[in-house]
PDBQT receptor file of N, H, CA, C and O in Angstrom, charges set to zero:
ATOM      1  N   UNK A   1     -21.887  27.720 -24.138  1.00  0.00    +0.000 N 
ATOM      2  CA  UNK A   1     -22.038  26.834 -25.293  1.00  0.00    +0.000 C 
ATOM      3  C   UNK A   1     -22.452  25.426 -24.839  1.00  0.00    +0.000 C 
ATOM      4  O   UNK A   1     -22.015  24.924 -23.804  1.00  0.00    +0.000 OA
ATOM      5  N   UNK A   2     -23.164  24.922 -25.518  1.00  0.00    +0.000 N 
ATOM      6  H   UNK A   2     -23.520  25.330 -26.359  1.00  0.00    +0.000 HD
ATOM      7  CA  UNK A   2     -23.803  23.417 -25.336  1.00  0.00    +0.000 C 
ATOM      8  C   UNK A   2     -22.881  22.438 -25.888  1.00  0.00    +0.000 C 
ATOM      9  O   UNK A   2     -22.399  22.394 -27.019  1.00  0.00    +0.000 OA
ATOM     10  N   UNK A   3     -22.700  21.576 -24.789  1.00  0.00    +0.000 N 
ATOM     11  H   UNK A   3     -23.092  21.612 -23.870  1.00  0.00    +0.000 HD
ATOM     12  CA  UNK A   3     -21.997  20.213 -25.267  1.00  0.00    +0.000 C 
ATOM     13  C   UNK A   3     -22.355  19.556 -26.479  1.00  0.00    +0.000 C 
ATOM     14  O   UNK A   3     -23.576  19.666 -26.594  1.00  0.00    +0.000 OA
ATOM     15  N   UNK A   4     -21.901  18.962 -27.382  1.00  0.00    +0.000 N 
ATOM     16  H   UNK A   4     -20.909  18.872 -27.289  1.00  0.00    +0.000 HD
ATOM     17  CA  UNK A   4     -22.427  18.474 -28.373  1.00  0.00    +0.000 C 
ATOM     18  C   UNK A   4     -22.262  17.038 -28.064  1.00  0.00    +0.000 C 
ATOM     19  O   UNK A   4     -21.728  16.416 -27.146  1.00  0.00    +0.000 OA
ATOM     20  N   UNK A   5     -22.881  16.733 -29.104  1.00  0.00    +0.000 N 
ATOM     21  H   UNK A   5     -23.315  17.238 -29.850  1.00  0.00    +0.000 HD
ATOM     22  CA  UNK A   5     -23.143  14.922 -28.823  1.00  0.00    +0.000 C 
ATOM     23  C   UNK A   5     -21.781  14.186 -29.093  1.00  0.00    +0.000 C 
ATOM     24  O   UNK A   5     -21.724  12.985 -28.830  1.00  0.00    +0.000 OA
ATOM     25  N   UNK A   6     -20.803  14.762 -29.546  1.00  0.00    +0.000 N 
ATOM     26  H   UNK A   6     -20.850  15.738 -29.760  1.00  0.00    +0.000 HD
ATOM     27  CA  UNK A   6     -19.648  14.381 -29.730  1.00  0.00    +0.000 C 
ATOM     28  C   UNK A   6     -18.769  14.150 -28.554  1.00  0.00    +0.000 C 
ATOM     29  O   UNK A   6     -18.104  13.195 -28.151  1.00  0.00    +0.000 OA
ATOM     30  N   UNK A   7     -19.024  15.485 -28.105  1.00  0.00    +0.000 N 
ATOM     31  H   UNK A   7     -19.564  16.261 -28.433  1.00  0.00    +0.000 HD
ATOM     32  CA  UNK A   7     -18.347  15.916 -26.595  1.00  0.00    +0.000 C 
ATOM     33  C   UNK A   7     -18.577  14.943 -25.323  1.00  0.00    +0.000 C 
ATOM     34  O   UNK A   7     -17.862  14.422 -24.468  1.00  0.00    +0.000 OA
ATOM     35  N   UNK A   8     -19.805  14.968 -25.616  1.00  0.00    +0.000 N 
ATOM     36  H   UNK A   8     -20.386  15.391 -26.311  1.00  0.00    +0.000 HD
ATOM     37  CA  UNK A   8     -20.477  13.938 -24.701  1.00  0.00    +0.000 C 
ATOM     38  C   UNK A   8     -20.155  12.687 -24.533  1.00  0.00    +0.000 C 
ATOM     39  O   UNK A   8     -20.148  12.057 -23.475  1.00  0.00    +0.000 OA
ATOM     40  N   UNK A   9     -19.841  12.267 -25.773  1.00  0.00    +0.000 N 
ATOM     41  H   UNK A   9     -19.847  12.779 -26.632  1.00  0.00    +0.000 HD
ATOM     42  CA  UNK A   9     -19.348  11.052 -26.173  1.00  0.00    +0.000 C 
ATOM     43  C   UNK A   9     -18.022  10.520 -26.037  1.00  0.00    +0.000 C 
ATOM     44  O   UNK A   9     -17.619   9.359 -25.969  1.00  0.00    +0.000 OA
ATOM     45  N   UNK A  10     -17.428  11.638 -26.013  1.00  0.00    +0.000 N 
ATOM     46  H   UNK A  10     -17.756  12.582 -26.069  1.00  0.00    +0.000 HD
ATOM     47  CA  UNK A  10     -15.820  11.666 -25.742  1.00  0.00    +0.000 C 
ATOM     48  C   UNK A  10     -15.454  11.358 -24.161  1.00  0.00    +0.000 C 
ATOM     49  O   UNK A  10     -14.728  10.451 -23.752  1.00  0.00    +0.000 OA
ATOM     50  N   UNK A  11     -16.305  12.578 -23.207  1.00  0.00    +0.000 N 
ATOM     51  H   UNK A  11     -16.894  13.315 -23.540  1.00  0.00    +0.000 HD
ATOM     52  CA  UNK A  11     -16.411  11.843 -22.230  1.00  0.00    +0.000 C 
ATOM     53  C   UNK A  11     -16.568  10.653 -21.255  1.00  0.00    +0.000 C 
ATOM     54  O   UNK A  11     -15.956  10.338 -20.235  1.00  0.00    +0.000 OA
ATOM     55  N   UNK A  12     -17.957   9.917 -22.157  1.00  0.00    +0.000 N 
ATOM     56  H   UNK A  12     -18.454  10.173 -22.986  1.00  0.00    +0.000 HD
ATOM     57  CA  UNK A  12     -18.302   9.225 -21.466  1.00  0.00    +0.000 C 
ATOM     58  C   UNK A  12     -17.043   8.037 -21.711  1.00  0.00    +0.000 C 
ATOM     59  O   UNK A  12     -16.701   7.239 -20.838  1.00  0.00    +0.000 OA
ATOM     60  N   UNK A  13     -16.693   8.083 -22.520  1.00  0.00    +0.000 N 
ATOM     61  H   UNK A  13     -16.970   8.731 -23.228  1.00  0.00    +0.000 HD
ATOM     62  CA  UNK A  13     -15.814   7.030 -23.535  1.00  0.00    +0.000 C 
ATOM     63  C   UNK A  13     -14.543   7.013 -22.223  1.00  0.00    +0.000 C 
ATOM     64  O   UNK A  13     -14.070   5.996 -21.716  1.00  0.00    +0.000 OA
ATOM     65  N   UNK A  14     -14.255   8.173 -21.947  1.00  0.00    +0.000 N 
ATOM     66  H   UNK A  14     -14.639   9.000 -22.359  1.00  0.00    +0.000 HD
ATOM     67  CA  UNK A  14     -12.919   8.479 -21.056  1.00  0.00    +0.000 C 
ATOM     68  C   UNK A  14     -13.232   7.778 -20.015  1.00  0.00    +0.000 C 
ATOM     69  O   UNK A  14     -12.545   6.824 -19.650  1.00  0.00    +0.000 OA
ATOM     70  N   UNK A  15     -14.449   8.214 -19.330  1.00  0.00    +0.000 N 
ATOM     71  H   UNK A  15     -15.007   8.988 -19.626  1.00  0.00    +0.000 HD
ATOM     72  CA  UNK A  15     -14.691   7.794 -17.777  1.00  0.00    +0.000 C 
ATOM     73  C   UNK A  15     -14.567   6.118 -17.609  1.00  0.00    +0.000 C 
ATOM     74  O   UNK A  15     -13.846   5.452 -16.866  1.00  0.00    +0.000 OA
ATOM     75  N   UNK A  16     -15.827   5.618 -18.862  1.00  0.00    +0.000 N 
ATOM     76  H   UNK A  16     -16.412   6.160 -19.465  1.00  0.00    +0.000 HD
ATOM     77  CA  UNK A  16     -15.413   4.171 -19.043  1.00  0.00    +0.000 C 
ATOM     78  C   UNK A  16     -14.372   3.860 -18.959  1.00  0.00    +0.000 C 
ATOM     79  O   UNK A  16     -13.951   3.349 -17.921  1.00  0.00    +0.000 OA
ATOM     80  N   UNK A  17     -13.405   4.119 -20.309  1.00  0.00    +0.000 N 
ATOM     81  H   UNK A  17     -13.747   4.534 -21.152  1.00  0.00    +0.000 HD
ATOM     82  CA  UNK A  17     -11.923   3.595 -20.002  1.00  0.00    +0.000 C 
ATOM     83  C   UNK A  17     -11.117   3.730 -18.444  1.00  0.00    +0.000 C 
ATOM     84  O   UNK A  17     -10.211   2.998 -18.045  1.00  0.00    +0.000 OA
ATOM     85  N   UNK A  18     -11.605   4.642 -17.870  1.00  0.00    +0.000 N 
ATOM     86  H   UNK A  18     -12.341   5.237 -18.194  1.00  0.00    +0.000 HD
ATOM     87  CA  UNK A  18     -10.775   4.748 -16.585  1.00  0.00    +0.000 C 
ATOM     88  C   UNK A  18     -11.089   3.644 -15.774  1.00  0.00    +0.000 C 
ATOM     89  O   UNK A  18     -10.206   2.890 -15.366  1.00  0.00    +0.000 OA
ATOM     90  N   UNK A  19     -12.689   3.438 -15.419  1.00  0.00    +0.000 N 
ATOM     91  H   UNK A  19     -13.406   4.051 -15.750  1.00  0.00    +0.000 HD
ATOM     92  CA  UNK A  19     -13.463   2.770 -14.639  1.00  0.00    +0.000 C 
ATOM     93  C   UNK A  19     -12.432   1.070 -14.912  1.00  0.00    +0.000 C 
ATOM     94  O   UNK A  19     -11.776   0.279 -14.234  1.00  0.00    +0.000 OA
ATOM     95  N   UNK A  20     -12.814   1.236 -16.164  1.00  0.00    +0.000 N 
ATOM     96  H   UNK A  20     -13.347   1.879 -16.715  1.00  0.00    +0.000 HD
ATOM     97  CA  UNK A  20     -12.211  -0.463 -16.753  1.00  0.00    +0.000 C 
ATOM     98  C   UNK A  20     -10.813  -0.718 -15.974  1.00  0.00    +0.000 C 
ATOM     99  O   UNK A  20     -10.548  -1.612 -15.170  1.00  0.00    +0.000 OA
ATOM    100  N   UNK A  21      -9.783   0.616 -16.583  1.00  0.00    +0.000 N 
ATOM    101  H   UNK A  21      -9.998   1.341 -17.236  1.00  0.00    +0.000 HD
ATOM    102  CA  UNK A  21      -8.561   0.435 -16.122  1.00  0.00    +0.000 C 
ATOM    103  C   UNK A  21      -8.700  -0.219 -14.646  1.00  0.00    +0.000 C 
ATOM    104  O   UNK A  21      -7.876  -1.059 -14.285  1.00  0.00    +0.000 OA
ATOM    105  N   UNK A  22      -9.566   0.110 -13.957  1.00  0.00    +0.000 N 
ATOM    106  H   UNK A  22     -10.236   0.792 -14.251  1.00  0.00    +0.000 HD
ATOM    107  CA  UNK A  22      -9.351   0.466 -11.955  1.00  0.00    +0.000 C 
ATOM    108  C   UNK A  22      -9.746  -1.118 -12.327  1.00  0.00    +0.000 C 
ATOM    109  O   UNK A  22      -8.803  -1.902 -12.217  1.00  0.00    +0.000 OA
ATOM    110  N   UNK A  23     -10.914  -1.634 -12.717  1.00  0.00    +0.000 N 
ATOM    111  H   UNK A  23     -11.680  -0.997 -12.807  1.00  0.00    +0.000 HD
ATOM    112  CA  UNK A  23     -11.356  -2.698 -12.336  1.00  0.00    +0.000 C 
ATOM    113  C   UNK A  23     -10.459  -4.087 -12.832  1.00  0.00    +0.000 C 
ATOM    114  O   UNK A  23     -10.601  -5.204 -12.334  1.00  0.00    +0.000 OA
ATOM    115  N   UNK A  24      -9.461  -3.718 -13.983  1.00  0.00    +0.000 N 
ATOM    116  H   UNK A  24      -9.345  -2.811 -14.387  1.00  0.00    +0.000 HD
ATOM    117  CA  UNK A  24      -8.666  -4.561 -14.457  1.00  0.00    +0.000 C 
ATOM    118  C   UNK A  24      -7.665  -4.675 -13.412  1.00  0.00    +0.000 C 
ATOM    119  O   UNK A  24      -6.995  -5.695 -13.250  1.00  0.00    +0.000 OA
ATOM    120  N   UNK A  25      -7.563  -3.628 -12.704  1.00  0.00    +0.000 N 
ATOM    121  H   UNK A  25      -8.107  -2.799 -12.835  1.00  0.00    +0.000 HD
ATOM    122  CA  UNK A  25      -5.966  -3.600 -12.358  1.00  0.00    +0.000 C 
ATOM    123  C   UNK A  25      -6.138  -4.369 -10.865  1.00  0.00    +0.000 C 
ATOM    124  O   UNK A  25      -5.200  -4.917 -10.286  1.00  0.00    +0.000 OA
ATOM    125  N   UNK A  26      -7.665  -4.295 -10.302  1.00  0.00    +0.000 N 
ATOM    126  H   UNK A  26      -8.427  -3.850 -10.772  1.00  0.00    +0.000 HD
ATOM    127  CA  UNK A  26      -8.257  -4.718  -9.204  1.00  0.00    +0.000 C 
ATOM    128  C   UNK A  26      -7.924  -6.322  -9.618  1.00  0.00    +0.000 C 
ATOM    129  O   UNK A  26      -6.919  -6.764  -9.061  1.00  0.00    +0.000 OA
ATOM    130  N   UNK A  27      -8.507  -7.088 -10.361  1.00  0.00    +0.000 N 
ATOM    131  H   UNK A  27      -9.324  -6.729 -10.813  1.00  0.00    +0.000 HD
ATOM    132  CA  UNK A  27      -8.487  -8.229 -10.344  1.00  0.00    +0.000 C 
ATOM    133  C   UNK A  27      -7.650  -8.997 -10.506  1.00  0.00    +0.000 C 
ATOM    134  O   UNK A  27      -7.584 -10.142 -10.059  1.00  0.00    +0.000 OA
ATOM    135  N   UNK A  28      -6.308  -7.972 -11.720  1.00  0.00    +0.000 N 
ATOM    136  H   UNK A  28      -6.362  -7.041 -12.083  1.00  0.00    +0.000 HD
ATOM    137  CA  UNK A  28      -5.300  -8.808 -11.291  1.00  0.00    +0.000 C 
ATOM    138  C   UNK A  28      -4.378  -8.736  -9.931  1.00  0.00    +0.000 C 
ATOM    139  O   UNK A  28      -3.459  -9.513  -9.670  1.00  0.00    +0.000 OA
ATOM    140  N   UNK A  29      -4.784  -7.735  -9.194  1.00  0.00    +0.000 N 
ATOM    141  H   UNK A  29      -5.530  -7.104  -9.406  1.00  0.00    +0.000 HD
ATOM    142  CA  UNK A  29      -4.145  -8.085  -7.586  1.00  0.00    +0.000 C 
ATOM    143  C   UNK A  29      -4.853  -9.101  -7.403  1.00  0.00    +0.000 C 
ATOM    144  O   UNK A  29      -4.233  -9.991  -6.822  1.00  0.00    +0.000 OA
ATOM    145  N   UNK A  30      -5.994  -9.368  -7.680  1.00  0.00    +0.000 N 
ATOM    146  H   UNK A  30      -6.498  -8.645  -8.153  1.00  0.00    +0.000 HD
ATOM    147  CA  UNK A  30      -6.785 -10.247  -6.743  1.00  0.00    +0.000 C 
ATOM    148  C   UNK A  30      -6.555 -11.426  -7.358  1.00  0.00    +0.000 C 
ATOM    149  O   UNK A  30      -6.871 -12.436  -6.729  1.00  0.00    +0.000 OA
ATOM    150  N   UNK A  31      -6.114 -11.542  -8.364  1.00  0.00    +0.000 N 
ATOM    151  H   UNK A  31      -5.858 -10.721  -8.875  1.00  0.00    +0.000 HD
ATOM    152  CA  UNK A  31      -5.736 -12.844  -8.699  1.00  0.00    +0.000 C 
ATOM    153  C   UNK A  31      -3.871 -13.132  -8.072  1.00  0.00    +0.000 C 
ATOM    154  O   UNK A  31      -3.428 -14.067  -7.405  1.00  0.00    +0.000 OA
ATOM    155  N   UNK A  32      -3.423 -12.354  -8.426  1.00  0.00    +0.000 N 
ATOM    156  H   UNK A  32      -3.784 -11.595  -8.968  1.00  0.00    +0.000 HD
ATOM    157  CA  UNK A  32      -1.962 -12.519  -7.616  1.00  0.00    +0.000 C 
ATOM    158  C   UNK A  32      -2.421 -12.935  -6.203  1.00  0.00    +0.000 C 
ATOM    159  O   UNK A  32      -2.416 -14.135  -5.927  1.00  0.00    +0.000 OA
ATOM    160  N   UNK A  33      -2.636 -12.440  -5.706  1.00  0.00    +0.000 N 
ATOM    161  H   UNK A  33      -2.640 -11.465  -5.931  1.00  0.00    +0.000 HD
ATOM    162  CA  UNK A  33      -2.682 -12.596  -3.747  1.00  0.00    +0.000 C 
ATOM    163  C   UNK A  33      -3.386 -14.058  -3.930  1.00  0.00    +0.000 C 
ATOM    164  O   UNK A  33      -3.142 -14.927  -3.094  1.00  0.00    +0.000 OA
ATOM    165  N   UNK A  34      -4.342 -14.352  -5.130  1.00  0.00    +0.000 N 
ATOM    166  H   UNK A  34      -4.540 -13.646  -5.810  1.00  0.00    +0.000 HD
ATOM    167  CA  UNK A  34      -4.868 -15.661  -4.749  1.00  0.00    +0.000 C 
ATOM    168  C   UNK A  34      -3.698 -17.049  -5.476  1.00  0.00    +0.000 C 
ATOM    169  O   UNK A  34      -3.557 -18.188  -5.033  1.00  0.00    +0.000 OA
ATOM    170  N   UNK A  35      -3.330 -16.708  -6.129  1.00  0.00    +0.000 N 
ATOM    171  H   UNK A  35      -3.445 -15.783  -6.490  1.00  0.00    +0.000 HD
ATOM    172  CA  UNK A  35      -1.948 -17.529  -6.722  1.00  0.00    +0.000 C 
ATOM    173  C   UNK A  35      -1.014 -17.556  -5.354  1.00  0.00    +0.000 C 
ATOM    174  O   UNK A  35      -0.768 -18.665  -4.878  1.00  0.00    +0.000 OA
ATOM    175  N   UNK A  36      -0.588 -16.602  -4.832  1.00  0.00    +0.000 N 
ATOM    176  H   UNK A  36      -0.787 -15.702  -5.219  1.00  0.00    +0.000 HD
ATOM    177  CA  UNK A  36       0.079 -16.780  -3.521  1.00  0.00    +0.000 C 
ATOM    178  C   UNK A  36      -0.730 -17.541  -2.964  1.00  0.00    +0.000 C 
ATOM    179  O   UNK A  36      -0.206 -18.650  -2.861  1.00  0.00    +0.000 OA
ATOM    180  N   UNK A  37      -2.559 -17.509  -2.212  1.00  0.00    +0.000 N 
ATOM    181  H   UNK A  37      -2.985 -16.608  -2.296  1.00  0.00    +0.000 HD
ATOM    182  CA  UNK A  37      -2.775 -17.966  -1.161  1.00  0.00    +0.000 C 
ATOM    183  C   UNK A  37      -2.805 -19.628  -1.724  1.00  0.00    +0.000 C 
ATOM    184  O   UNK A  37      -2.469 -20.501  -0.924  1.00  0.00    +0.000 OA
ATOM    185  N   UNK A  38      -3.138 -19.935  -2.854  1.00  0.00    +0.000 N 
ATOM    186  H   UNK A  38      -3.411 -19.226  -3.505  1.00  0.00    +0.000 HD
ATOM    187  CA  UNK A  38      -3.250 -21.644  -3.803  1.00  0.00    +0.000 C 
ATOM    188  C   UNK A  38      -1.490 -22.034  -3.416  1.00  0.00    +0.000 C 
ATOM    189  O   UNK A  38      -1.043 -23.104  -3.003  1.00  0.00    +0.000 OA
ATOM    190  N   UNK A  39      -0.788 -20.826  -3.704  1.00  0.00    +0.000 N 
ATOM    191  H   UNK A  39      -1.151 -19.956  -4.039  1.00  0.00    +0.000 HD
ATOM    192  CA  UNK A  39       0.522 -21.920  -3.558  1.00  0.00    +0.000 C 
ATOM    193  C   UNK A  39       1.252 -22.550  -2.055  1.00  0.00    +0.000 C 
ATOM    194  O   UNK A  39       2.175 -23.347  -1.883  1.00  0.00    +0.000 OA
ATOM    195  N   UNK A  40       0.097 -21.553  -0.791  1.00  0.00    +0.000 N 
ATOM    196  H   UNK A  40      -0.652 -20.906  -0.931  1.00  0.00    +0.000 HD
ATOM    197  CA  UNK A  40       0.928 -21.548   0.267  1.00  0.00    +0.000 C 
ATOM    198  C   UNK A  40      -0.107 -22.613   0.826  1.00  0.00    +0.000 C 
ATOM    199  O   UNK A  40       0.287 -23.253   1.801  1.00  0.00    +0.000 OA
ATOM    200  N   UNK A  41      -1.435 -22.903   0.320  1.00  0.00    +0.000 N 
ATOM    201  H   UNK A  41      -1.755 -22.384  -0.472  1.00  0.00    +0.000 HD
ATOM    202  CA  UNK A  41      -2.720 -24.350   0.413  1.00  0.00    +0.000 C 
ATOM    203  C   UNK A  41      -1.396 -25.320  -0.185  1.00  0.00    +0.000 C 
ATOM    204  O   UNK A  41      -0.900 -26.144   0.584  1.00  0.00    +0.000 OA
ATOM    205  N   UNK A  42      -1.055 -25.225  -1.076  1.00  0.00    +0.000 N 
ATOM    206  H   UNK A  42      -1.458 -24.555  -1.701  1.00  0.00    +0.000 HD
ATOM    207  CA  UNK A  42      -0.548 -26.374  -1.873  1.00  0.00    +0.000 C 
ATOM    208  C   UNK A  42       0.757 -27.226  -1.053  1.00  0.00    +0.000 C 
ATOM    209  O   UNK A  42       1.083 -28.406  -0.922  1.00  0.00    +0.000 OA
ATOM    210  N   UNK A  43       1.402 -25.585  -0.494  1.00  0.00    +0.000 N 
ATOM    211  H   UNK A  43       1.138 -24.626  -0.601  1.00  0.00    +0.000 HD
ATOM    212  CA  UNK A  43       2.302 -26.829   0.458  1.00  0.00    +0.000 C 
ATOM    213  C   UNK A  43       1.870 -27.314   1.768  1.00  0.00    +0.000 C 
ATOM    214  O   UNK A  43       2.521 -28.110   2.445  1.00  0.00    +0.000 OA
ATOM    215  N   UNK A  44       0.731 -26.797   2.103  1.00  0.00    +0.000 N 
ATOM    216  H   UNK A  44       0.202 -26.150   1.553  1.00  0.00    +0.000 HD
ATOM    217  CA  UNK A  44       0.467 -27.194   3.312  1.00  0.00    +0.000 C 
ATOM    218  C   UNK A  44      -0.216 -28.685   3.407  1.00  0.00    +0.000 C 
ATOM    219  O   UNK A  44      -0.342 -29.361   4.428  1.00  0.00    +0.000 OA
ATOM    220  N   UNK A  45      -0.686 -29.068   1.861  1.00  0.00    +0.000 N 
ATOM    221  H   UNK A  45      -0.584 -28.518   1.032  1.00  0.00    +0.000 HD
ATOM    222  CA  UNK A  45      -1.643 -30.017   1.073  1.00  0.00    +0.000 C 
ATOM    223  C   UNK A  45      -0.072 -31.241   1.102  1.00  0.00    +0.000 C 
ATOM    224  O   UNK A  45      -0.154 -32.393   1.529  1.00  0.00    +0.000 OA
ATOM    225  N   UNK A  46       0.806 -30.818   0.727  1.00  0.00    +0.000 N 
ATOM    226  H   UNK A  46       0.873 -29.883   0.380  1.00  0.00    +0.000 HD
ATOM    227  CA  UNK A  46       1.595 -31.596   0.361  1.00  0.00    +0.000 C 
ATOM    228  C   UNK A  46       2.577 -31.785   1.961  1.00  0.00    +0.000 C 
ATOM    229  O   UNK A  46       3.634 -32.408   1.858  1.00  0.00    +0.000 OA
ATOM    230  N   UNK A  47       2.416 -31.563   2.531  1.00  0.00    +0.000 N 
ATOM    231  H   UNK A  47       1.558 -31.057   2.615  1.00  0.00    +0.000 HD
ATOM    232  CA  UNK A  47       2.666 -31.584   3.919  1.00  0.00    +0.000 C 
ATOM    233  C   UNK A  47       2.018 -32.747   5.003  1.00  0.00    +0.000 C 
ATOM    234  O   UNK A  47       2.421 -33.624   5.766  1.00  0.00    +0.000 OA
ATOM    235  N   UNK A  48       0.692 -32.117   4.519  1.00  0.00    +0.000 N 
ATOM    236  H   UNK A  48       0.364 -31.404   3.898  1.00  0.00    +0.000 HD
ATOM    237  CA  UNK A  48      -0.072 -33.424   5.175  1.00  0.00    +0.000 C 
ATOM    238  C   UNK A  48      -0.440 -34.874   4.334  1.00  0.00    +0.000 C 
ATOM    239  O   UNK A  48      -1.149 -35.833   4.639  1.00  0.00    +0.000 OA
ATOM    240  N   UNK A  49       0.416 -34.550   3.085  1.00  0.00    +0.000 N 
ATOM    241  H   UNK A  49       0.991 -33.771   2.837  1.00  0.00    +0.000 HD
ATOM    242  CA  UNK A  49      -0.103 -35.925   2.207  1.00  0.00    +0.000 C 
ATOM    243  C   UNK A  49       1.413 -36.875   2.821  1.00  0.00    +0.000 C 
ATOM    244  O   UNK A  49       1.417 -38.088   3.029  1.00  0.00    +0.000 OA
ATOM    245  N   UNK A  50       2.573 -35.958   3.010  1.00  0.00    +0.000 N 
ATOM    246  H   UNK A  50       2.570 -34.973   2.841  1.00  0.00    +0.000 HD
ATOM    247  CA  UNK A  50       3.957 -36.570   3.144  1.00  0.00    +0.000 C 
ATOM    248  C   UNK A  50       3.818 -37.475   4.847  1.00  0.00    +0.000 C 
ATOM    249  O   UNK A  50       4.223 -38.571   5.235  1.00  0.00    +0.000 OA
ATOM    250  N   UNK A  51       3.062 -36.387   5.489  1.00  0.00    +0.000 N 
ATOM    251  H   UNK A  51       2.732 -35.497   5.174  1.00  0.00    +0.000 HD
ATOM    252  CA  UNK A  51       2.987 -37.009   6.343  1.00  0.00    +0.000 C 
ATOM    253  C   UNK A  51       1.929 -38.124   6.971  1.00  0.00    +0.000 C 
ATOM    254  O   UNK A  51       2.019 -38.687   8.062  1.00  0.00    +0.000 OA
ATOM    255  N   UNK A  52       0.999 -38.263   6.057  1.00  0.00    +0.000 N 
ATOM    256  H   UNK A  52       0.926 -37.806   5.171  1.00  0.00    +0.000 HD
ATOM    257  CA  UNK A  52       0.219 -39.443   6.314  1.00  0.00    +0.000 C 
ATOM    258  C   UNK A  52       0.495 -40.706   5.743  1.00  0.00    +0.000 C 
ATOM    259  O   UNK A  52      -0.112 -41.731   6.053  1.00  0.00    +0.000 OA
ATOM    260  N   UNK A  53       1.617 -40.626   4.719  1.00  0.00    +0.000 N 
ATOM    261  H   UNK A  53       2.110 -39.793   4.467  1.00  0.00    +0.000 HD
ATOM    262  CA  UNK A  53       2.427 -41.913   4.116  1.00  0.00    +0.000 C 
ATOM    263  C   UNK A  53       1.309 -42.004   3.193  1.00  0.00    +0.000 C 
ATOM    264  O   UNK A  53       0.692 -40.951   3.026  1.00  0.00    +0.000 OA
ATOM    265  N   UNK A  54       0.905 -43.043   2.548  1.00  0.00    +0.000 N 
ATOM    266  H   UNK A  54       1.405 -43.898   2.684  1.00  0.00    +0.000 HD
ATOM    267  CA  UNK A  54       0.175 -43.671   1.435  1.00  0.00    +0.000 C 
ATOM    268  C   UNK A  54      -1.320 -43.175   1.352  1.00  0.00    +0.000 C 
ATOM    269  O   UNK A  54      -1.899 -43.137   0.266  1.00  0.00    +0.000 OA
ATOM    270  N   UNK A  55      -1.981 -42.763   2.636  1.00  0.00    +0.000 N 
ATOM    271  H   UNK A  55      -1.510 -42.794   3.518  1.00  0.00    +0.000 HD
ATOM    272  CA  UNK A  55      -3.261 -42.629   2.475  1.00  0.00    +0.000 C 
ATOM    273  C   UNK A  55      -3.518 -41.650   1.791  1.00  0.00    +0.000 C 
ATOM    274  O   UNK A  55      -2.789 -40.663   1.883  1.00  0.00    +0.000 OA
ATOM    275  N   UNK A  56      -4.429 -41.654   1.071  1.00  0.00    +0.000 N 
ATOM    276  H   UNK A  56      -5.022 -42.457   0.996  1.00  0.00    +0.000 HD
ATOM    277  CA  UNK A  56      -4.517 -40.320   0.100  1.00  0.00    +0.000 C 
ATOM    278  C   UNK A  56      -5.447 -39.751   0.593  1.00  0.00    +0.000 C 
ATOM    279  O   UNK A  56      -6.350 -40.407   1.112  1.00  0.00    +0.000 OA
ATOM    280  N   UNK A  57      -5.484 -37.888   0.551  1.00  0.00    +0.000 N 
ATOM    281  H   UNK A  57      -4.750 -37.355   0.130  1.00  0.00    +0.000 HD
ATOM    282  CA  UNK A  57      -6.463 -37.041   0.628  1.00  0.00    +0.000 C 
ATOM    283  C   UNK A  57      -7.345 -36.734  -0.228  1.00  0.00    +0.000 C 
ATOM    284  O   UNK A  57      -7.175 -36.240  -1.343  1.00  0.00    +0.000 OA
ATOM    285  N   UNK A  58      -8.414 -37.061   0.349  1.00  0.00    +0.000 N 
ATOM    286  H   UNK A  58      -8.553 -37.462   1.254  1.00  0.00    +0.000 HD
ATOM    287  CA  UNK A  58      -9.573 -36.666  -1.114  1.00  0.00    +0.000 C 
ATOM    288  C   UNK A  58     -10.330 -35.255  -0.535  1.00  0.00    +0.000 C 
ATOM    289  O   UNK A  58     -11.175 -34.682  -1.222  1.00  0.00    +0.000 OA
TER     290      UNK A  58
């Protein structure tokens, strides 16, 4: 029996949704690990601002 255009449609609909899922779930790791790597810049930022006294980092 031949797929119908419905069928077809159902599929493709699935695969998308999966694809999306993977790529959503990708970025928010990749945004976590980068929130970690900004917060572990941030103290290292505030490290060298404490220790240069007044001069500011630009």
């Amino acid at each position: 029996m031949r797929a119908t255009r419905a069928d077809k449609q159902k599929t493709v609909r699935a695969t998308r949704a999966d694809k999306q899922k993977t790529v959503r779930a990708a970025r928010a790791d990749k945004q976590k690990t980068n929130n970690e790597r900004t917060m572990n810049e941030q103290k290292t930022n505030n490290e060298r601002r404490n220790a240069k006294g007044k001069r500011k980092i630009r």
